[in-house]
C-alpha positions as CSV (number, residue, x, y, z in Angstrom):
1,X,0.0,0.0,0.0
2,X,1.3,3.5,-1.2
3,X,1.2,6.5,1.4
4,X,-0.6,9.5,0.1
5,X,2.2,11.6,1.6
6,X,6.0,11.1,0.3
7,X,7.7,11.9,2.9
8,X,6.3,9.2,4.9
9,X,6.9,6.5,2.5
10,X,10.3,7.0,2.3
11,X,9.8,6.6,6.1
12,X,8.0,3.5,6.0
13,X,10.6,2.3,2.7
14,X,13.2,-0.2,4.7
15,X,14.6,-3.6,3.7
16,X,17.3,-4.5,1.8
17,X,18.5,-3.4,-1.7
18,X,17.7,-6.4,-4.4
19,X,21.5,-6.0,-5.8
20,X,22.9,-6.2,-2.1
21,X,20.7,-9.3,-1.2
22,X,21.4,-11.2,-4.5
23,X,25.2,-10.6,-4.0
24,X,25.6,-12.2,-1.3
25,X,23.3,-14.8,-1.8
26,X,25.2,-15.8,-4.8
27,X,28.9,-15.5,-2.3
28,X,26.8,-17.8,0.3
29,X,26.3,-20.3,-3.0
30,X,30.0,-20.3,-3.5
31,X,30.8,-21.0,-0.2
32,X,28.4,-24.0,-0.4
33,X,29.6,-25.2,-3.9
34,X,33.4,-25.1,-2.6
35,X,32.2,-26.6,1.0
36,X,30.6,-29.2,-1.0
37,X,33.7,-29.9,-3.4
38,X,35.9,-29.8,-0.2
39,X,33.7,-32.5,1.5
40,X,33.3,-35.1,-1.7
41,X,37.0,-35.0,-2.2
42,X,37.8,-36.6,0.8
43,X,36.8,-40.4,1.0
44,X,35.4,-40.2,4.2
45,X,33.5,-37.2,3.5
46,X,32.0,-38.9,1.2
47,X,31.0,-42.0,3.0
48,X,29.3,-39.7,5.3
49,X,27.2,-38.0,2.5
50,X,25.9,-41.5,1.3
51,X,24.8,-42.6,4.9
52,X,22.9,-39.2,5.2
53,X,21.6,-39.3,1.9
54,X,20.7,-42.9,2.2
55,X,19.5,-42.4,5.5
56,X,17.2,-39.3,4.4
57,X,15.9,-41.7,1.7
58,X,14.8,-44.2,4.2
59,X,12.9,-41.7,5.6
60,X,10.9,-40.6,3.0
61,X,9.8,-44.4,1.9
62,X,8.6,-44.7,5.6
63,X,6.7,-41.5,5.5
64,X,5.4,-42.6,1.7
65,X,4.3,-46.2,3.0
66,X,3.0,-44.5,6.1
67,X,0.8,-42.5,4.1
68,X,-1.0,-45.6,2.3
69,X,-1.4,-47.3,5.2
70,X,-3.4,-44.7,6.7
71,X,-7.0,-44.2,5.8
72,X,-8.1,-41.3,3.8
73,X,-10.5,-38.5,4.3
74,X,-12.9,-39.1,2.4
75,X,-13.2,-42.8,3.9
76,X,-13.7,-41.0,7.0
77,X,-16.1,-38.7,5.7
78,X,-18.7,-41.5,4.7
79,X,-18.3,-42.7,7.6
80,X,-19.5,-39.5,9.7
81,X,-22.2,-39.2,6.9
82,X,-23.7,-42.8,7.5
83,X,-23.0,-42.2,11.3
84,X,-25.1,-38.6,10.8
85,X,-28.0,-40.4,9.0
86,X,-28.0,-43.0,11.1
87,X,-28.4,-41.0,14.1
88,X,-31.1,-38.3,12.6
89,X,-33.2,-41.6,11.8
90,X,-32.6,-42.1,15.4
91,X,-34.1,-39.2,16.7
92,X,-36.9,-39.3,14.2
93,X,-38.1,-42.3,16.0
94,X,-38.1,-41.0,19.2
């Protein structure tokens, strides 16, 4: 939303500058990229990225597998529905 008075948007106007924030996003990249490199040269490093990776892939099959077990909504929503009807057929006969 856009002040009426100038003054006080250039008041209100703080944050970052987009040139600022995209520079040293792309120096926190490089720091990453040559962290990475660093890590997979050594052999050990990179016996510690398979465990994590295979470890975070584990994970995620549970989670998936967990998923379809579970029942879904709309199984659950018949259910209250038939329970609903049930019960106002209930009440009518009382």
């Amino acid at each position: 939303m856009l002040n009426i008075n100038p003054k006080r948007q250039d008041e209100n106007k703080k944050g970052f500058n987009p040139v600022v924030a995209g520079m040293a996003g792309a120096v926190a990249g490089a720091g990453v990229a040559v962290a990475a490199t660093m890590t997979l040269k050594n052999p050990e490093g990179r016996k510690k990225v398979r465990k994590v990776l295979s470890n975070v892939r584990d994970q995620a099959m549970d989670y998936v597998s967990n998923m379809r077990s579970q029942p879904k909504v709309s199984n659950g929503v018949s259910k209250v529905k038939k329970v609903m009807r049930d019960a106002k057929q209930i009440k009518k006969k009382i």
